[in-house]
C-alpha positions, -999 to 999 in steps of 0.1 A, spaced: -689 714 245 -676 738 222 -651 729 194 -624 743 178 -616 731 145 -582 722 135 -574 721 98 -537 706 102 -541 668 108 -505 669 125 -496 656 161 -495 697 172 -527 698 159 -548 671 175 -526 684 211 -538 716 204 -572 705 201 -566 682 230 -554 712 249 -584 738 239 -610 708 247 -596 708 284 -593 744 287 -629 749 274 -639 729 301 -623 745 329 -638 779 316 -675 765 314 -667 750 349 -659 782 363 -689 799 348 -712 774 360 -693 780 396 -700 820 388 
């Protein structure tokens, strides 16, 4: 799964990375469906 590397070690950060982990996954998801 890709990654995307936060540099702030804040609460908004690790929810951001939180939030671009799930979104990656729903966009491999729907190119595996395509």
């Amino acid at each position: 799964m890709a990654k995307i590397v936060v540099d702030t070690p804040t609460k908004e950060g690790l929810g951001f990375q939180d939030y671009a982990d799930a979104l990656v996954d729903k966009i491999e998801k729907l190119i595996y469906i395509l």
